[in-house]
Backbone bond lengths (Angstrom), bond angles and torsions (degrees), N, CA, C in turn:
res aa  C-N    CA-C-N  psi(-1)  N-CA   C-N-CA  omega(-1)  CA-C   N-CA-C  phi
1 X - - - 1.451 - - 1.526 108.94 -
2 X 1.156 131.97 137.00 1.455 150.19 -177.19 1.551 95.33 -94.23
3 X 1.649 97.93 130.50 1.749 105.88 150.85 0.624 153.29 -38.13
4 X 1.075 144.71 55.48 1.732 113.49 -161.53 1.567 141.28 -78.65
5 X 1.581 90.65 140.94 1.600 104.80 -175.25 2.030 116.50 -50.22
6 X 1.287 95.54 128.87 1.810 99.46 -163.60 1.274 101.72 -114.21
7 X 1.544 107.70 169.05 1.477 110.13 -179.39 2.022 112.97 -64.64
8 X 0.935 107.04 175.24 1.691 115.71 -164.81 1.527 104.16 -146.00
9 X 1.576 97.91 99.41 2.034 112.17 -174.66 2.101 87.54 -84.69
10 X 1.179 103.52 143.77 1.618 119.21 177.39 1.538 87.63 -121.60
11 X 1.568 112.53 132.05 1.300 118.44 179.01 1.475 93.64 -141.68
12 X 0.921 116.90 142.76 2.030 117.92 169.68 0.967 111.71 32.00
13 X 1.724 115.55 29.63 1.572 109.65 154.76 1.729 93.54 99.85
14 X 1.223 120.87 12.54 1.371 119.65 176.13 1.519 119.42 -145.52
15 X 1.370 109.94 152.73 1.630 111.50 -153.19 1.695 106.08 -109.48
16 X 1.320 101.43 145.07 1.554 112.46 -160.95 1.276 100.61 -126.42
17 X 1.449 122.71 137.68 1.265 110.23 177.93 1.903 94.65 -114.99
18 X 1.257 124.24 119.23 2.162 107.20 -174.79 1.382 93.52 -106.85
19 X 1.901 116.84 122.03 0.806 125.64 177.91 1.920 113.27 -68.81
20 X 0.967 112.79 -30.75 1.606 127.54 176.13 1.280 122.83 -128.81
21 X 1.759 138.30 122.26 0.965 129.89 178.01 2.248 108.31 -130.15
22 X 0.505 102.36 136.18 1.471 107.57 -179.15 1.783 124.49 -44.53
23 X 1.398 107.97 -22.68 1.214 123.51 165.94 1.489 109.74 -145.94
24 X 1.358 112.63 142.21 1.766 102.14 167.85 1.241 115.28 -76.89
25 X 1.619 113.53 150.36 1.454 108.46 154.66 1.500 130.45 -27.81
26 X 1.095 152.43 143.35 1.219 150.78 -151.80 2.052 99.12 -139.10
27 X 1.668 98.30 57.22 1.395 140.59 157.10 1.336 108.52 -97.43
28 X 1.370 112.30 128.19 1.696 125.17 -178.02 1.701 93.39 -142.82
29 X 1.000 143.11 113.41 1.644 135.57 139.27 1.538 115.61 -45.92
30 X 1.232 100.49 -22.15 1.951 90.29 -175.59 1.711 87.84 -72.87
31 X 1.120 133.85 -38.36 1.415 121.18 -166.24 1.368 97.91 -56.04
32 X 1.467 144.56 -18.00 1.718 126.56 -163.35 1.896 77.08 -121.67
33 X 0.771 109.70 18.77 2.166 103.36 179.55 1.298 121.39 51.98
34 X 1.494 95.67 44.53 1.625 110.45 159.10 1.633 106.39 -112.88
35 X 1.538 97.50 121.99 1.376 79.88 170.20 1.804 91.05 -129.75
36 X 1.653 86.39 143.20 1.896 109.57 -158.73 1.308 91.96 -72.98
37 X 1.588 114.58 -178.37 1.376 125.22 -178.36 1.957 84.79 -174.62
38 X 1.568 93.47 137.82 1.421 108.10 160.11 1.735 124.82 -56.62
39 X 1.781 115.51 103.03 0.944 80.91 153.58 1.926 139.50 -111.89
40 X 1.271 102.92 19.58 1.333 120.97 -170.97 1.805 115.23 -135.47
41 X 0.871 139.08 165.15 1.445 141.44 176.84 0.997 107.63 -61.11
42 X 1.247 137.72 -31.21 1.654 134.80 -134.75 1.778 89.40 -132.86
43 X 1.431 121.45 37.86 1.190 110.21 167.48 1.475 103.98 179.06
44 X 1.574 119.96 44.00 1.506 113.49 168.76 1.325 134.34 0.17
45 X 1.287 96.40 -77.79 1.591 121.07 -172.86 1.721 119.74 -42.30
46 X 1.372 81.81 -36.70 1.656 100.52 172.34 2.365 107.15 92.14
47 X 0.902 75.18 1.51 1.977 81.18 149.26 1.421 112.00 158.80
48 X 1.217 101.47 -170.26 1.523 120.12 -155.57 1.383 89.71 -157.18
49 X 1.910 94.84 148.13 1.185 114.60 -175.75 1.729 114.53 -124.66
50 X 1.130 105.16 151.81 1.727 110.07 176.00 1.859 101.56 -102.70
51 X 0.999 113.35 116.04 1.651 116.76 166.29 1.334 108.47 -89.31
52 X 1.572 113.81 160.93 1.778 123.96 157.14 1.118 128.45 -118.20
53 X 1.117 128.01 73.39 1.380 137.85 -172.42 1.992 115.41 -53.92
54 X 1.352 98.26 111.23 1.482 103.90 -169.76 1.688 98.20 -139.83
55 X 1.336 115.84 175.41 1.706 143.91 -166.34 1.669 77.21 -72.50
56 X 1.089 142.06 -16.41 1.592 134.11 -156.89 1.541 95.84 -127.37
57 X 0.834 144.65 22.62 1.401 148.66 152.65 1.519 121.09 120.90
58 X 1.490 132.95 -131.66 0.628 140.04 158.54 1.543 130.69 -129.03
59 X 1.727 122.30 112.15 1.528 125.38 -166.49 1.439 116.05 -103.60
60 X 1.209 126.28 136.77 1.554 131.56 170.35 1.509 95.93 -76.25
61 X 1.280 101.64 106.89 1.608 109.41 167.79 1.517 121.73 -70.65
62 X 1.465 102.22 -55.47 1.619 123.29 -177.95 1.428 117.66 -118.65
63 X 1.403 122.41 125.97 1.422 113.81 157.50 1.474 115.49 -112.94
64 X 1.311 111.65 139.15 1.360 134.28 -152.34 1.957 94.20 -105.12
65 X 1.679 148.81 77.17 1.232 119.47 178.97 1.510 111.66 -137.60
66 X 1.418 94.82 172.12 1.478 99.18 -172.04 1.497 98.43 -123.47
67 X 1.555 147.42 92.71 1.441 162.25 -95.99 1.824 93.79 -137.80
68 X 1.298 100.77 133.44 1.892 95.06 167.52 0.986 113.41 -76.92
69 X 2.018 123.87 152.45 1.657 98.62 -178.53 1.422 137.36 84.13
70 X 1.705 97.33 -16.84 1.328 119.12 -172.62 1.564 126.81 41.91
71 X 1.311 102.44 37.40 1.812 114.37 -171.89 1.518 121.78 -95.51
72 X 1.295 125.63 96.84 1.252 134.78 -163.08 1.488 112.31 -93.99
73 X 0.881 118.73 98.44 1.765 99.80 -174.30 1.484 116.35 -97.07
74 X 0.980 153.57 167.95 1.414 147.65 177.01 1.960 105.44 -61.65
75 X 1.300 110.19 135.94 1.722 95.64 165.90 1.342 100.85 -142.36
76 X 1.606 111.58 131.08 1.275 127.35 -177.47 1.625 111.44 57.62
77 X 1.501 116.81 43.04 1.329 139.02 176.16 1.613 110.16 61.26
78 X 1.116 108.81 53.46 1.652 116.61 -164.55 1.474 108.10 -145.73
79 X 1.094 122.44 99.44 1.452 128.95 160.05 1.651 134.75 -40.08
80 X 0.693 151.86 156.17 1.143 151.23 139.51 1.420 126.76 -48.01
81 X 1.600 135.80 119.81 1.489 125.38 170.32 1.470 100.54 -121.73
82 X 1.458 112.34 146.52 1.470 135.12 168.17 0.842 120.62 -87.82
83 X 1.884 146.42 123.37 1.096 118.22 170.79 1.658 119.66 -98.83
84 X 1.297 121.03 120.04 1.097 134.20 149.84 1.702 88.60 114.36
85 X 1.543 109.18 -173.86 1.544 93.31 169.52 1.799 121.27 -81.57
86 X 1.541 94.67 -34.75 2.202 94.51 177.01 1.520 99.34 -90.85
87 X 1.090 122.78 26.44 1.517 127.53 170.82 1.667 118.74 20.62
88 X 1.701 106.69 53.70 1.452 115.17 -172.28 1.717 107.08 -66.17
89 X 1.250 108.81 -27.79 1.812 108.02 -176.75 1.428 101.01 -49.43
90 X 1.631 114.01 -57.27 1.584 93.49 -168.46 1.470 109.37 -126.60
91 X 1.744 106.13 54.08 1.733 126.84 149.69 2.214 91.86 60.14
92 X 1.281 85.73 41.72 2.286 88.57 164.52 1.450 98.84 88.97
93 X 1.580 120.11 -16.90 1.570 112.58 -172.12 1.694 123.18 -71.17
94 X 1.116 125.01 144.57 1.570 127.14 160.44 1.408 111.52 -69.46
95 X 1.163 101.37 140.55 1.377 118.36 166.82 1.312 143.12 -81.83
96 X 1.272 172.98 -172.26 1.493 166.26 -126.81 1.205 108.02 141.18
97 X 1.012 133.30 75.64 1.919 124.51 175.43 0.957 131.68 -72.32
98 X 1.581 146.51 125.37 1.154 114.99 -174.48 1.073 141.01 48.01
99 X 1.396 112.86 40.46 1.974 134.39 -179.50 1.547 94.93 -59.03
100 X 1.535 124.88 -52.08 1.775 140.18 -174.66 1.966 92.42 49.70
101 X 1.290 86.17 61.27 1.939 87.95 168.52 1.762 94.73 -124.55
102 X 2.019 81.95 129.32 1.355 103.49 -168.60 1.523 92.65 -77.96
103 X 1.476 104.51 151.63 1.251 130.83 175.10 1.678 118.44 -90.60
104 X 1.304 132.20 122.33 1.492 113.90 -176.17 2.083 95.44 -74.81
């Protein structure tokens, strides 16, 4: 069985990985009309997210996905970047930098 890659809370400048939380984040990509698709073992769901945990709530900094269709659309005026051309940094996924969409 393969690991899988989980979301990543940044708190005071340091990275958390919480294996269990009582409710999930209430993050959907189908809400911006991505809908993910596996492309590797180690990430079903088809992405992963980086949060920023601050006195002001909680923000999806980064989204990490791999999209059906390959359809990227801009979210929260933010493109998508790939790294490299076989994009081994983040295992085939697109990138989202700095989305900073507050979370209720």
């Amino acid at each position: 069985m393969t690991a899988q890659v989980g979301d990543w809370f940044i708190y005071k400048g340091d990275d958390y990985s919480i294996v269990a939380i009582s409710e999930p984040i209430p993050f959907n990509p189908l809400d911006y009309g991505i809908k993910p698709v596996a492309c590797c073992t180690a990430c079903w769901n088809g992405y992963w997210c980086d949060y920023h945990i601050s006195k002001e709530g909680i923000i999806l900094e980064n989204l990490y996905i791999n999209a059906k269709d390959d359809y990227y659309p801009e979210i929260n005026n933010v493109s998508p970047e790939r790294e490299g051309k076989k994009s081994f940094n983040y295992m085939g996924h697109h990138l989202y930098k700095n989305l900073n969409i507050f979370i209720e």
